[in-house]
C-alpha positions in Angstrom: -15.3 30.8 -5.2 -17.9 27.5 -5.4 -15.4 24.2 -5.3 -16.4 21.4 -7.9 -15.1 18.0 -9.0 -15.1 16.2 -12.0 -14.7 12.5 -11.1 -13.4 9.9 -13.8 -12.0 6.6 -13.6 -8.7 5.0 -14.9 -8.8 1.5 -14.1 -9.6 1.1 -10.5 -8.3 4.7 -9.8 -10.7 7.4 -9.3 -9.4 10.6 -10.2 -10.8 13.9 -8.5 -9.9 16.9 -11.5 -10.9 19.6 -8.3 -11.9 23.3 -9.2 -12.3 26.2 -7.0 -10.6 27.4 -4.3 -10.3 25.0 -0.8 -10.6 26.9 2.3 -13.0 27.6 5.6 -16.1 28.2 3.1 -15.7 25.6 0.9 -14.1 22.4 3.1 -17.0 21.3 4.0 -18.2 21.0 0.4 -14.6 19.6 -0.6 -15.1 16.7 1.8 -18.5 16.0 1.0 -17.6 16.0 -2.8 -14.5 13.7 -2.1 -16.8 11.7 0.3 -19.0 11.1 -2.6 -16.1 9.8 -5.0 -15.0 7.6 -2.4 -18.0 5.5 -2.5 -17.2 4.4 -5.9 -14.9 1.3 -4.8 -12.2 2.4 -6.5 -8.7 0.7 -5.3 -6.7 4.0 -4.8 -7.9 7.9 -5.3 -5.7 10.3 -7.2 -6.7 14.5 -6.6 -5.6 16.2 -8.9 -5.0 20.1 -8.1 -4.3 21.9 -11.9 -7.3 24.2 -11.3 -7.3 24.7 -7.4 -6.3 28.1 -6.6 -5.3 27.7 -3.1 -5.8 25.1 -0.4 -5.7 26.3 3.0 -5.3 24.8 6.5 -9.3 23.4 6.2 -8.7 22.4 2.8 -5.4 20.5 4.8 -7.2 19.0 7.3 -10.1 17.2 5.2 -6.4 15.9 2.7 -5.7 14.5 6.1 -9.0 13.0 6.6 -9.1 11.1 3.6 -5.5 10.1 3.9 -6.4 8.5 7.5 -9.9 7.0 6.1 -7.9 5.2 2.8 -4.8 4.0 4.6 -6.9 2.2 7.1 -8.8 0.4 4.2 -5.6 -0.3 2.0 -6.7 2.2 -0.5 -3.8 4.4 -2.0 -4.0 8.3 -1.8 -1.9 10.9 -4.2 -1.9 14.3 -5.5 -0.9 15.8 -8.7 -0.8 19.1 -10.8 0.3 21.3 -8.2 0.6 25.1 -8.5 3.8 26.2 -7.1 2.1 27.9 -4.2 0.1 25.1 -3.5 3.4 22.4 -3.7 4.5 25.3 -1.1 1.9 24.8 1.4 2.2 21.1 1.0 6.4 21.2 1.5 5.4 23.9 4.7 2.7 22.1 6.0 4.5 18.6 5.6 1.7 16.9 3.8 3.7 16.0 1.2 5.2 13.7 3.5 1.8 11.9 4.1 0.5 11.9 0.7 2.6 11.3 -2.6 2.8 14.2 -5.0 3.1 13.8 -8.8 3.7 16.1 -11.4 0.9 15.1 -13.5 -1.9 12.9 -13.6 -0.2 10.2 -16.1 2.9 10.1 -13.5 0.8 9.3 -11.0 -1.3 7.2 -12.4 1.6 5.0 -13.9 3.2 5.2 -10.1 0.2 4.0 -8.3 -0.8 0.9 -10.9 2.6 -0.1 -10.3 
């Protein structure tokens, strides 16, 4: 399945509405497309998951990427609109440790303008 995102703004908070399914095929496209959004000098970045499939270890390791590249420029990073066996993978993995989760894009957006 092709990956997509739909980038909008809310304030200075770019939000990434992802589609598709994030794995070894499409990571590379996922980070590219995230790279992309980045540009956009937004103060913080908020993913938000409600139509990704699945994320897999790849998928995992470009999260990381961007986590490392926004911390080191003060930019916040979170997550939102997890399926339950993508919050899973997150718990598992212990990404949701790194990067906040939320359980919707308002929540999120409300905790990172704070």
């Amino acid at each position: 399945m092709r990956i997509d995102i739909k980038w909008r703004h809310e304030g200075d908070i770019a939000i990434a509405s992802i589609l598709g399914r994030i794995d070894s095929t499409s990571s590379d496209r996922f980070q590219a497309l995230m790279e992309e959004g980045l540009s956009s000098g937004a103060r913080g970045l908020l993913m938000d998951f409600g139509r990704v499939s699945y994320i897999s270890s790849a998928g995992l390791r470009v999260c990381l990427v961007l986590a490392k590249r926004l911390r080191s420029t003060g930019q916040a990073l979170a997550m939102c609109s997890l399926s339950d066996v993508n919050r899973e993978i997150m718990a598992v993995s212990g990404f949701d440790k790194l990067i906040t989760v939320h359980e919707d894009p308002e929540s999120a957006i409300a905790a990172m303008e704070s």
